[in-house]
N, CA, C and O atoms as CSV, one atom per row, in Angstrom:
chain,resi,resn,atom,element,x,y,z
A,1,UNK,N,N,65.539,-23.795,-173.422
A,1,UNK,CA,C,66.643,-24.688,-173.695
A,1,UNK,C,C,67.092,-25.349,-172.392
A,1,UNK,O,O,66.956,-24.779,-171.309
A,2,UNK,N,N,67.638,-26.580,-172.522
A,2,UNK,CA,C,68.238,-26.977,-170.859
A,2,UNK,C,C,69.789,-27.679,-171.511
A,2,UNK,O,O,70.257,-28.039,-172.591
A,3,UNK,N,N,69.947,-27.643,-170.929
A,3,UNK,CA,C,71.384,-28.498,-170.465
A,3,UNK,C,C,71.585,-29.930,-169.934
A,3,UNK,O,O,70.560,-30.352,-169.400
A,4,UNK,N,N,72.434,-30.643,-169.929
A,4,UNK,CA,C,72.821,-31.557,-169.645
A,4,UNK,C,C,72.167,-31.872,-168.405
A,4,UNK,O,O,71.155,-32.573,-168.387
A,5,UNK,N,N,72.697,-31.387,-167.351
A,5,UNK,CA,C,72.218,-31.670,-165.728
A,5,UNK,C,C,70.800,-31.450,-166.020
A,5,UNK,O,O,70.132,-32.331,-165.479
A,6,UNK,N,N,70.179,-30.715,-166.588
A,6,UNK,CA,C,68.782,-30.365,-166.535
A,6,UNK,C,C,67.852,-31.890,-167.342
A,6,UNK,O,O,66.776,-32.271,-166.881
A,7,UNK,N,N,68.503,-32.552,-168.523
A,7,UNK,CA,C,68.067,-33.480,-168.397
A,7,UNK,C,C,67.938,-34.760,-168.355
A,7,UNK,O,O,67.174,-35.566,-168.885
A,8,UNK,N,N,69.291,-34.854,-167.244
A,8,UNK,CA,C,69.548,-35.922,-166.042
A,8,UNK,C,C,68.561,-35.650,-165.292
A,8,UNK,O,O,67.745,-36.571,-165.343
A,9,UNK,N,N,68.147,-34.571,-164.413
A,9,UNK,CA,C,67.709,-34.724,-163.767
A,9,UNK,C,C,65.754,-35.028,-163.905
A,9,UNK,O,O,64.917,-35.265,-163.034
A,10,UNK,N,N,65.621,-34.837,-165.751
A,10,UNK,CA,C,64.029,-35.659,-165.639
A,10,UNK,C,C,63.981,-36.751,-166.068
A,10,UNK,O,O,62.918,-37.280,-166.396
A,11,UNK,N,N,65.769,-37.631,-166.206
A,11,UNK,CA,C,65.425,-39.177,-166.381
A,11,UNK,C,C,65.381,-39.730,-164.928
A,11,UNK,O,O,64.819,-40.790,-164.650
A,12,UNK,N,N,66.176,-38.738,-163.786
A,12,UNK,CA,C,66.078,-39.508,-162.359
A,12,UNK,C,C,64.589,-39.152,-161.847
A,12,UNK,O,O,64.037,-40.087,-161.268
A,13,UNK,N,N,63.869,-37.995,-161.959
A,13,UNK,CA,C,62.664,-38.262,-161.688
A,13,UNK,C,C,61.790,-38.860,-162.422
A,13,UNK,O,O,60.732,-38.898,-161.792
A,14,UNK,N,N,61.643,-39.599,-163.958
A,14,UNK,CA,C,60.877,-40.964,-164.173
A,14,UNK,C,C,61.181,-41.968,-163.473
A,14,UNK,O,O,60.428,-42.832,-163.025
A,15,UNK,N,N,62.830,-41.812,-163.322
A,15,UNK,CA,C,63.088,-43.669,-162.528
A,15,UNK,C,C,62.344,-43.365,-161.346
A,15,UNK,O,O,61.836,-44.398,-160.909
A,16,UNK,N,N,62.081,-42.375,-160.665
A,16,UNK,CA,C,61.621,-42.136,-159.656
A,16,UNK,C,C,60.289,-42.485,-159.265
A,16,UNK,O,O,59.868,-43.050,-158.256
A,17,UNK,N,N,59.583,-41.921,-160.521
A,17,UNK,CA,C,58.294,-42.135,-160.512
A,17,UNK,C,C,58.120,-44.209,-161.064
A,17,UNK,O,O,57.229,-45.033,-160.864
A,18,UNK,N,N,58.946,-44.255,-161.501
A,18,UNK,CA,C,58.603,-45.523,-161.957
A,18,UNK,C,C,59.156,-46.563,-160.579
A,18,UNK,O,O,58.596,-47.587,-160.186
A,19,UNK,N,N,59.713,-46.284,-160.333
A,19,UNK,CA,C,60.135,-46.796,-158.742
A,19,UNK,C,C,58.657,-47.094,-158.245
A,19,UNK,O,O,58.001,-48.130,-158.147
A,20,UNK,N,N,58.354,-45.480,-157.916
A,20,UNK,CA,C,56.862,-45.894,-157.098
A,20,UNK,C,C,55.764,-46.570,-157.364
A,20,UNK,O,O,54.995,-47.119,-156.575
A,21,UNK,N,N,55.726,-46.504,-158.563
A,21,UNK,CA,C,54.814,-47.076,-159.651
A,21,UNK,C,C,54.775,-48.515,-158.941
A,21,UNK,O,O,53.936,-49.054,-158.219
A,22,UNK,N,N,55.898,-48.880,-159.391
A,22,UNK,CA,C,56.507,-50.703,-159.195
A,22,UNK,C,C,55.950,-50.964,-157.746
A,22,UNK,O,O,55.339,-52.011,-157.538
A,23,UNK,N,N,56.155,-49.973,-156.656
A,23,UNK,CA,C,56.180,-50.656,-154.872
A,23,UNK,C,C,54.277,-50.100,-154.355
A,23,UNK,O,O,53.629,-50.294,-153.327
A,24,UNK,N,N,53.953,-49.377,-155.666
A,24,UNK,CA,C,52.460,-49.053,-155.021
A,24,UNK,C,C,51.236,-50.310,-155.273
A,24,UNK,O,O,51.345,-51.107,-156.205
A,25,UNK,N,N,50.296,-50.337,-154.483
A,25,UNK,CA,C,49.497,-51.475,-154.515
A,25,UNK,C,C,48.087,-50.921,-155.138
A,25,UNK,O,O,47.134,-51.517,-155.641
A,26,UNK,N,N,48.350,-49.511,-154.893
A,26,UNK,CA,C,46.562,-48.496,-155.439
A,26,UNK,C,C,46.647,-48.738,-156.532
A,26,UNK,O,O,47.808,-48.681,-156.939
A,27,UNK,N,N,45.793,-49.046,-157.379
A,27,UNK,CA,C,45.609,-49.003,-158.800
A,27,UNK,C,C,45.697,-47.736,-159.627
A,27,UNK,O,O,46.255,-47.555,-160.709
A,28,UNK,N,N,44.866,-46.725,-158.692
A,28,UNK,CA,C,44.772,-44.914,-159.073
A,28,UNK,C,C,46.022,-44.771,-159.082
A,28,UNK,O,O,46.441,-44.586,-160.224
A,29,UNK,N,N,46.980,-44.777,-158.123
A,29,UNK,CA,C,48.219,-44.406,-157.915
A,29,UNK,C,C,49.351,-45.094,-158.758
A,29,UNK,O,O,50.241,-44.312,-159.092
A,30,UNK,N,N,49.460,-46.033,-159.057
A,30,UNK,CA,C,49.726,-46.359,-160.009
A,30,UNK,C,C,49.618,-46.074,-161.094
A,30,UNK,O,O,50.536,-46.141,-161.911
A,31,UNK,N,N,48.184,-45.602,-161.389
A,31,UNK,CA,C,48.301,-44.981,-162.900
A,31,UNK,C,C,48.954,-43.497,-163.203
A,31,UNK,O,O,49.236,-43.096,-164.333
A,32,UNK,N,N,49.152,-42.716,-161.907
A,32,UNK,CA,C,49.256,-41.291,-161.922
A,32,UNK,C,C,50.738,-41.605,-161.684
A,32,UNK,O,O,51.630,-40.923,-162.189
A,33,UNK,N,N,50.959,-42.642,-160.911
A,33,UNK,CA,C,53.126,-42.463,-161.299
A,33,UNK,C,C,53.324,-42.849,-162.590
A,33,UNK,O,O,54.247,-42.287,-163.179
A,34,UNK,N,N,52.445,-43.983,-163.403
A,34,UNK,CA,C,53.004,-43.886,-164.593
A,34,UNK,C,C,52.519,-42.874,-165.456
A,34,UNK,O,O,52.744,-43.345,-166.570
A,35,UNK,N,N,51.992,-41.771,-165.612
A,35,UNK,CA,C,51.576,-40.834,-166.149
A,35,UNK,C,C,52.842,-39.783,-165.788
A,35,UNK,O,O,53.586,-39.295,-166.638
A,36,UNK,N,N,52.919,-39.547,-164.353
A,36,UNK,CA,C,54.006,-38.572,-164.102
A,36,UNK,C,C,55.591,-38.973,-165.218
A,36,UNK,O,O,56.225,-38.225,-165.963
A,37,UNK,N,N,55.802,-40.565,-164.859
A,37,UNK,CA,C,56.884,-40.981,-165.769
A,37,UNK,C,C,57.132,-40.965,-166.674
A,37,UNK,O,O,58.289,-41.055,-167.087
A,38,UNK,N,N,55.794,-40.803,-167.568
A,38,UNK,CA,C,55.525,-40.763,-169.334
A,38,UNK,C,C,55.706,-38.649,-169.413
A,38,UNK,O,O,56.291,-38.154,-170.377
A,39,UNK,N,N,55.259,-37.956,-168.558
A,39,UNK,CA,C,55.775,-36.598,-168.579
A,39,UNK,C,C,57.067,-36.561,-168.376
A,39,UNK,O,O,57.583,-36.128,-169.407
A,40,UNK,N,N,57.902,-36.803,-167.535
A,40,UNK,CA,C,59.149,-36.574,-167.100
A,40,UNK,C,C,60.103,-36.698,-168.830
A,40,UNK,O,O,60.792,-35.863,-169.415
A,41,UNK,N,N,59.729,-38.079,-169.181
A,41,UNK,CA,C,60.275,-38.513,-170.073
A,41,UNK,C,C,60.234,-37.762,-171.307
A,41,UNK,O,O,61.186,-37.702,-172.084
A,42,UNK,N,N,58.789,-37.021,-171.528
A,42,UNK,CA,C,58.648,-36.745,-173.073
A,42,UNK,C,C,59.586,-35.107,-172.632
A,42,UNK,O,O,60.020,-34.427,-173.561
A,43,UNK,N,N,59.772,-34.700,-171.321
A,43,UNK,CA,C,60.345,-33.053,-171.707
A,43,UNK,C,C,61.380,-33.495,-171.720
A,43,UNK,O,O,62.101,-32.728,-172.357
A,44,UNK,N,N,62.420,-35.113,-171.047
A,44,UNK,CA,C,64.050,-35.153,-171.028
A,44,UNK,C,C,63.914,-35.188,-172.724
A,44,UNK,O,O,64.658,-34.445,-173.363
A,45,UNK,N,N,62.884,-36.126,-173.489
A,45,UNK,CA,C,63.578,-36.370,-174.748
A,45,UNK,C,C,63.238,-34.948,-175.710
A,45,UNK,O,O,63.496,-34.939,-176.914
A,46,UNK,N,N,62.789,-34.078,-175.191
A,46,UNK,CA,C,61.873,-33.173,-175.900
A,46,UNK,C,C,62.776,-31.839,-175.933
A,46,UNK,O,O,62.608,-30.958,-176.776
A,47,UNK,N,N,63.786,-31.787,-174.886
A,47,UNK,CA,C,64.290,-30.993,-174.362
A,47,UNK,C,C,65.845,-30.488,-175.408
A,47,UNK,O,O,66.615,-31.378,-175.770
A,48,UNK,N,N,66.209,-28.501,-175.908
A,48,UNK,CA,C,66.641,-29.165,-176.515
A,48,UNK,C,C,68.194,-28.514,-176.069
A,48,UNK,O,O,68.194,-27.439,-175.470
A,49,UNK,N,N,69.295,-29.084,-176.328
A,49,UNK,CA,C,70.603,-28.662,-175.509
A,49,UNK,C,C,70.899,-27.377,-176.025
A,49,UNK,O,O,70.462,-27.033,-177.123
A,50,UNK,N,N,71.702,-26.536,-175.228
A,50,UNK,CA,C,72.022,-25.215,-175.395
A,50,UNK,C,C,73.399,-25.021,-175.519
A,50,UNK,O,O,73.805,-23.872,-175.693
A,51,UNK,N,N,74.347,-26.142,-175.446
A,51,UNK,CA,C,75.420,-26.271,-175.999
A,51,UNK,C,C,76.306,-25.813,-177.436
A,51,UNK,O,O,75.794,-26.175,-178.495
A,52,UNK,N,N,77.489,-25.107,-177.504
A,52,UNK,CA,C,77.990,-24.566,-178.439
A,52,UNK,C,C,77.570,-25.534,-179.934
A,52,UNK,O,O,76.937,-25.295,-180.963
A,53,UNK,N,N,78.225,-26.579,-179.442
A,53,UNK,CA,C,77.907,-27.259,-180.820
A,53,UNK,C,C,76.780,-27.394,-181.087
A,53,UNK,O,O,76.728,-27.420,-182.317
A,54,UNK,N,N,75.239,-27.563,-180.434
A,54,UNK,CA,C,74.268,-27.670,-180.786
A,54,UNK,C,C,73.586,-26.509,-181.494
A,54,UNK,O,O,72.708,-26.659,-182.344
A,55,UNK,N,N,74.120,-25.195,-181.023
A,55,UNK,CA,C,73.760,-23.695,-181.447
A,55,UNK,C,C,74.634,-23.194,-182.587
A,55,UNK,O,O,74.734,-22.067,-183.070
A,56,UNK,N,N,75.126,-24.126,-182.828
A,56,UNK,CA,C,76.359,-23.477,-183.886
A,56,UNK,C,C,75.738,-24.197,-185.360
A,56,UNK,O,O,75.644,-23.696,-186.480
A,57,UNK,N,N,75.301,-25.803,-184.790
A,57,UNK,CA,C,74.805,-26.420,-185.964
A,57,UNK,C,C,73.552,-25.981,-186.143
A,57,UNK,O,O,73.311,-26.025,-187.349
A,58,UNK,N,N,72.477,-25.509,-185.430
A,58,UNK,CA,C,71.168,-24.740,-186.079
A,58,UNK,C,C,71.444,-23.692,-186.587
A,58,UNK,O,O,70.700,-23.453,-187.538
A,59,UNK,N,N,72.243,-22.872,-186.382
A,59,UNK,CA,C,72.495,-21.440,-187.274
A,59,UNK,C,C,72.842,-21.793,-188.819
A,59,UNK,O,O,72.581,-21.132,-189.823
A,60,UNK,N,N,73.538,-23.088,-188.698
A,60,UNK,CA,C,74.119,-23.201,-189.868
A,60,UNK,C,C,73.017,-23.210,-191.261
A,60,UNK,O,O,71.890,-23.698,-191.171
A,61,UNK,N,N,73.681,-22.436,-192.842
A,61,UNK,CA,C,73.268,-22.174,-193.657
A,61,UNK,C,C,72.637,-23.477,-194.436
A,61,UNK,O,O,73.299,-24.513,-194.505
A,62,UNK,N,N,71.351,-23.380,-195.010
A,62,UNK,CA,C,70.977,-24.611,-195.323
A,62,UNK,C,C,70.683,-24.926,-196.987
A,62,UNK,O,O,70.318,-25.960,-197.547
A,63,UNK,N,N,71.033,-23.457,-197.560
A,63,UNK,CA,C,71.690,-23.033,-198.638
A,63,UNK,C,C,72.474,-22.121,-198.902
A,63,UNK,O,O,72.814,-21.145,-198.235
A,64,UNK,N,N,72.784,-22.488,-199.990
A,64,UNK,CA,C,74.192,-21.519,-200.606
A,64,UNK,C,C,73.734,-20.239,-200.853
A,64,UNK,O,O,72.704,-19.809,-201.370
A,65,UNK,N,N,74.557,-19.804,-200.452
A,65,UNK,CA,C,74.537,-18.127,-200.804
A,65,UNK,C,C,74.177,-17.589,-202.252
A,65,UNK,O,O,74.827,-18.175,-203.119
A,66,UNK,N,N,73.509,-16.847,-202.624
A,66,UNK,CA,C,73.328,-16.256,-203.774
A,66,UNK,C,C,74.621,-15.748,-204.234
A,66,UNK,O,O,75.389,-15.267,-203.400
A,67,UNK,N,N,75.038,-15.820,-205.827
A,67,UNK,CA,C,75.593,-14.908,-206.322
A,67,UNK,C,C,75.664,-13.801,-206.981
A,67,UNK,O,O,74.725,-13.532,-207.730
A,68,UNK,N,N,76.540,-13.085,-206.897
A,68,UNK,CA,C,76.137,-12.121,-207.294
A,68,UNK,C,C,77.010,-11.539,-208.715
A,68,UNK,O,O,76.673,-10.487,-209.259
């Protein structure tokens, strides 16, 4: 699970990587910052919060209770 700061910090390392991407002239290198950027990105969006409300709404019942 991550948290908030945890994924801030893999949208600042895509901009990061995409930064370099933009100022590099290698073609190889270029392709491997945009590869790093397309990783960064899929664990920020992939990633999932550990926050009360987020843990409170997966527990929640997704049917009704049996009666008895």
């Amino acid at each position: 699970m991550c948290n908030a700061k945890t994924i801030a910090e893999c949208y600042r390392r895509a901009r990061e990587a995409e930064q370099f991407f933009e100022n590099s002239t290698d073609p190889v290198a270029k392709n491997e910052f945009r590869e790093i950027q397309r990783k960064w990105l899929f664990i920020a969006r992939n990633c999932k919060c550990n926050s009360e409300e987020a843990w409170n709404t997966s527990r929640r019942r997704t049917h009704a209770p049996r009666k008895r």
